[in-house]
N, C-alpha and C positions, 0 to 999 in steps of 0.2 A: 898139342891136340889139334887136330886139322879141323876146321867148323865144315862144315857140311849141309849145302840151304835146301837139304831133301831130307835130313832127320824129321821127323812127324812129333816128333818129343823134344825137340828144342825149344826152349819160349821166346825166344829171337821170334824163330820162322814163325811157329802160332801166332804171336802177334801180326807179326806181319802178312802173315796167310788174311786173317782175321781181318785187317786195314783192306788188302784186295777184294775180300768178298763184299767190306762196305763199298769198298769203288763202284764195283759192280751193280749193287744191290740199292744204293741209295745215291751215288753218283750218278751212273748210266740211266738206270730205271727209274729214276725219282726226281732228282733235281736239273739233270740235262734240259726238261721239260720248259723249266723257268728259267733257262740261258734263253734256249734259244724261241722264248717265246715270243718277245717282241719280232723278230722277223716272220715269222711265220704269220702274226697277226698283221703284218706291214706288205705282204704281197696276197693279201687276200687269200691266202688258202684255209683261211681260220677266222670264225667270226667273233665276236669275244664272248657272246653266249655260249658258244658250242667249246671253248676252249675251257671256260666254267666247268662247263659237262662232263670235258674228258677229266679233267683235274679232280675233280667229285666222284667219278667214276674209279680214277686211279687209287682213292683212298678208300674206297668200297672195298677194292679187292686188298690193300695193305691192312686194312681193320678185319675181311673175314679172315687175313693170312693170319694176323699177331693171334686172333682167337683160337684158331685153326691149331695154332702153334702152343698153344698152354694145355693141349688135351694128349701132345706125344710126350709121352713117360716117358717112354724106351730112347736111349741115347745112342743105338744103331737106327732107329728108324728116324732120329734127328739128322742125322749123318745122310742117310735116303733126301730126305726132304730138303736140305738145305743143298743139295746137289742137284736136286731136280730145277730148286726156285732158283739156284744161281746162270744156269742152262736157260731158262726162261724168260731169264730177266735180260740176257743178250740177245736172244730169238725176235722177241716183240719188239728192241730196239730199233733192228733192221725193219719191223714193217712199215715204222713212221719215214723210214727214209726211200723204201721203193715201191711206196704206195699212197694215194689219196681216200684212198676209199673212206668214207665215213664208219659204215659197220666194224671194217677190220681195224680200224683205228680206236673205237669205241671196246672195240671186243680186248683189242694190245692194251690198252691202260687199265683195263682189271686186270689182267695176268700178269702184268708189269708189277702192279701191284702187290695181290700176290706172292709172287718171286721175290719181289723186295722184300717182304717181312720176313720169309723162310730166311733170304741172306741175312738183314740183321737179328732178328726175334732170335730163331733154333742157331744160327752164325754167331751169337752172344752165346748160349748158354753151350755148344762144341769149344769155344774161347775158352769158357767158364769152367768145366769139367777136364779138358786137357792143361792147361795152365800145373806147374807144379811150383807153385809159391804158399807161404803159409797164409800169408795177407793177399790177397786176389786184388783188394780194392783199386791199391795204384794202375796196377797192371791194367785191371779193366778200364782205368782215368786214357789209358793209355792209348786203351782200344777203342773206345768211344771219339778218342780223339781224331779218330780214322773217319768220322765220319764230314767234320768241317775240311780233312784230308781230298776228300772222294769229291764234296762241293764245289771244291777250290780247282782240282786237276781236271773233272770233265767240262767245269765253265773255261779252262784254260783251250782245253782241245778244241769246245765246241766253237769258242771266240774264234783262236788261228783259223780253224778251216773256213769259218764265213770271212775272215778279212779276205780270203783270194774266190770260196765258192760259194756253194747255196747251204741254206739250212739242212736239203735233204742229206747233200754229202756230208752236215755233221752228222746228222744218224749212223751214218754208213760207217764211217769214222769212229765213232763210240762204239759200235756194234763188234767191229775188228780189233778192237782193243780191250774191250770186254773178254770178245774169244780168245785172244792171246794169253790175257790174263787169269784168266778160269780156271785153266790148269795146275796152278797152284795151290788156290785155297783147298780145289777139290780134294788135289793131294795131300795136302798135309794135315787138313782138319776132317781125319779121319782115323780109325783104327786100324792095328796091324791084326787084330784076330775079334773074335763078337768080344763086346763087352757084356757082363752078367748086369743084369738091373734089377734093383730094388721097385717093384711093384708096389709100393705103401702108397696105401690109399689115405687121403683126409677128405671126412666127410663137409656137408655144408653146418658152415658155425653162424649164426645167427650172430652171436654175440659179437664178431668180430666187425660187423659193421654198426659200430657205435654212431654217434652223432657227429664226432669230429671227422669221422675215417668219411661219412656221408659229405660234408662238408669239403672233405680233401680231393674228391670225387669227381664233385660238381666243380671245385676249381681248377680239377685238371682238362673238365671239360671246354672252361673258358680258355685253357695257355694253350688248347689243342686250335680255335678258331681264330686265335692271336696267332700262331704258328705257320696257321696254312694263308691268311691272307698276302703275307710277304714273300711266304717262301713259294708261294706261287707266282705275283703279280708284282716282286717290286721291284725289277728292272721293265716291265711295261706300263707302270705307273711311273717311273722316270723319264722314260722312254717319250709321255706325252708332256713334259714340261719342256719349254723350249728353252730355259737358261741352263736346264744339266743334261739334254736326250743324249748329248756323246758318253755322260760317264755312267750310261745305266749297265753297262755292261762289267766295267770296272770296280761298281757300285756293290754286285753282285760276289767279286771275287774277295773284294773286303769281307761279306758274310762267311764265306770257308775257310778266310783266313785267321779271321775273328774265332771262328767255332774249333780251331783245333784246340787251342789251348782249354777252351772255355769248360768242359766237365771234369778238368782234373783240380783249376782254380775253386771252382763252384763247390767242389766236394771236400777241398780242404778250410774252405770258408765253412761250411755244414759243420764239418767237425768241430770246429772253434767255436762258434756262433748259434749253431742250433740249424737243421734242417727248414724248419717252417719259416722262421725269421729270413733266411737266404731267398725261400721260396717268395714270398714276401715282397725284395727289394729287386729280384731278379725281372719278376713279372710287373713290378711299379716302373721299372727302366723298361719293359717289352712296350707297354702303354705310351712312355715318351717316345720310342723310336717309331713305334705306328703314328701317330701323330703328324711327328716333325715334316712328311712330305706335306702336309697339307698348314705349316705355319712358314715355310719358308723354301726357298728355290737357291740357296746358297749352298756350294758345290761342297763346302769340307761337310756342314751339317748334312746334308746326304750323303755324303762318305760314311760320315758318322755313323748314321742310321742303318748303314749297313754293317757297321760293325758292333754296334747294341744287338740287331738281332742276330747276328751270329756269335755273341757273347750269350746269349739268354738262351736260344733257344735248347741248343744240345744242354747245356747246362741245366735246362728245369727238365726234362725228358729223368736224365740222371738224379736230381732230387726229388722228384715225385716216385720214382721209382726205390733209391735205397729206401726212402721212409717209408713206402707202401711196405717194403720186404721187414724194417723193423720192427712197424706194425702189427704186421700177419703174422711173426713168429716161425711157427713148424707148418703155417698151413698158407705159402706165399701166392698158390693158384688162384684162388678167390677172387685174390685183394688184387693182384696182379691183373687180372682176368677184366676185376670193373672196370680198374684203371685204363686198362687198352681201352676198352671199348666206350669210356666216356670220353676220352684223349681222338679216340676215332669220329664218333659220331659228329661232334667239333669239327673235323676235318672234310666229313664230307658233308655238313648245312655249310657251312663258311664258302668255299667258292660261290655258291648258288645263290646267296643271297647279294654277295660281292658283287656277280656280273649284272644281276637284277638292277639294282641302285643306281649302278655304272650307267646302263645303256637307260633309263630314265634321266638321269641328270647330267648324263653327257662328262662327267670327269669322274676320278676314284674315290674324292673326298669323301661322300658321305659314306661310305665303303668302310672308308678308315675310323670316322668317326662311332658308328655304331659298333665296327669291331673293337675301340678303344673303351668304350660303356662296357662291353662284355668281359674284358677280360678286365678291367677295373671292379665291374660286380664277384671277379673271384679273391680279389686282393680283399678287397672289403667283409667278404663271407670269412677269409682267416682271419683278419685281424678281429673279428666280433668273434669267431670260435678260440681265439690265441687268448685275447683278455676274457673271456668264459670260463675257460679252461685252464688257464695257465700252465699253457702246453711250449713247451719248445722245440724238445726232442732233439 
């Protein structure tokens, strides 16, 4: 049988359609940001307030996208959206690299944003619905893995192009490789004719938000401000230490490399262990890895710390999410719905406070240190809801 990488119904390609649009979508548009952040802030064309700005700005527009995103039924107009965001999400690349303008730069990281959710958000559940396995879960372990994939290859591209030019030529760079690549997921993670959709409506259940699921809530809102302080600033918090400023770059490549495997270990830990428990010791280690820049200047333990949080992060994304869905049962929008938008909100107080602190006290420490109090007040909120409740799940 001849394999064929333009079948739309092979789960090879799906997958791998699916890994491209995270390239795109959370690579290009999302993380590219935090490669090539230190240079940008190192020639002056970015002050580290306004770099806060756009990074808050950028999770504006991925938090109204993931919303945006839980209210399209219909799995053709997913198909629509998630082709438009992935188009969008290469468009706004190219502004940061032929343009300084403050507005259009400010205006590109909400649509960047965005674009990014349609790629991953409605680009997971196209995955999810095309996929023909009886068990999804691995598969999805699979495709989630695309996304420390997508971290890893545009801090690759965007590192090569600054060892010989400028920052703007890595935009420019990510922007033509984006384009190159688009073509694919566009094609494959689509229908050959409309698909029919079930229109079922679930109303709002009250009941479903108990005391635990409140609790599960508020601590996804802390791993969301534990999430964004590194995955923004932590090759420019290395960047200003003088015993490791060379390996913040490399620092950073550990995190993608770390994160591929990281949601499909995390989930077979879940399974064995209990999801809350996992959630637990995942976020107890995201706490040690925010830290460690600011107890020590030793080259492997910031290695390290780049490979904690790229072990945690994707991983708690995937367990805060299947338990959200175990929890909600037949009505996962809800549940689904708080979760983004506490996981968001997180996302965009966290830079703002971060560069505040900074440019007061002249280093990242205290940065680090309050974002380590907050996302320890979520670890502490389950273990008092765990032993309450005697919950494991």
């Amino acid at each position: 049988m001849r394999f064929n990488l333009l079948d739309k119904n092979s789960n090879f390609n799906i997958l791998l359609a699916g890994i491209l649009g995270l390239f795109i979508g959370v690579g290009v548009a999302r993380f590219a940001y935090t490669s090539l952040l230190p240079s940008m802030l190192e020639d002056n064309t970015l002050s580290l307030t306004f770099s806060g700005i756009l990074a808050s700005l950028n999770y504006v527009g991925y938090l109204s996208g993931a919303i945006f995103a839980i209210f399209i039924k219909d799995i053709n107009t997913k198909v629509k959206y998630f082709r438009i965001g992935t188009v969008l999400c290469v468009l706004t690349t190219l502004v940061l690299g032929v343009t300084t303008n403050d507005i259009l730069w400010l205006i590109s990281r909400i649509i960047a944003g965005f674009g990014s959710a349609m790629a991953l958000v409605v680009g997971a559940a196209i995955v999810m619905t095309k996929l023909d396995f009886d068990d999804k879960t691995k598969a999805m372990g699979i495709y989630f893995s695309g996304i420390g994939c997508a971290l890893a290859s545009s801090d690759i591209i965007s590192r090569y192009v600054l060892s010989y030019s400028t920052w703007q030529e890595s935009w420019i760079t990510l922007t033509i490789c984006g384009a190159i690549v688009m073509f694919y997921p566009i094609h494959i993670l689509s229908f050959d004719k409309e698909q029919k959709s079930s229109n079922e409506k679930h109303p709002f259940d009250k009941k479903l938000f108990s005391a635990f699921v409140v609790i599960l809530i508020a601590s996804y809102f802390t791993a969301g401000v534990g999430f964004v302080i590194q995955g923004t600033f932590l090759p420019a918090i290395i960047k200003t230490m003088p015993a490791v400023e060379e390996f913040s770059g490399i620092t950073w490549l550990f995190v993608g490399l770390a994160g591929i495997p990281s949601s499909i270990i995390w989930m077979r830990l879940a399974h064995k262990y209990g999801s809350v428990n996992m959630i637990i010791i995942a976020m107890s280690l995201q706490v040690i890895g925010i830290l460690m820049p600011t107890l020590t200047s030793n080259v492997y333990l910031i290695l390290f710390c780049g490979v904690i949080y790229g072990a945690t992060f994707v991983g708690l994304v995937a367990l805060f999410m299947n338990l959200g869905g175990k929890l909600a049962g037949k009505n996962p929008v809800m549940l689904m719905g708080a979760l983004t938008t506490a996981y968001g909100i997180g996302q965009v107080a966290a830079p703002l406070y971060a560069v505040s602190l900074t440019e007061w006290t002249g280093n990242y420490d205290y940065a680090l240190y309050v974002t380590a109090v907050i996302v320890s007040s979520g670890v502490v909120m389950l273990l008092l809801a765990k032993k309450a409740l005697a919950i494991s799940h």
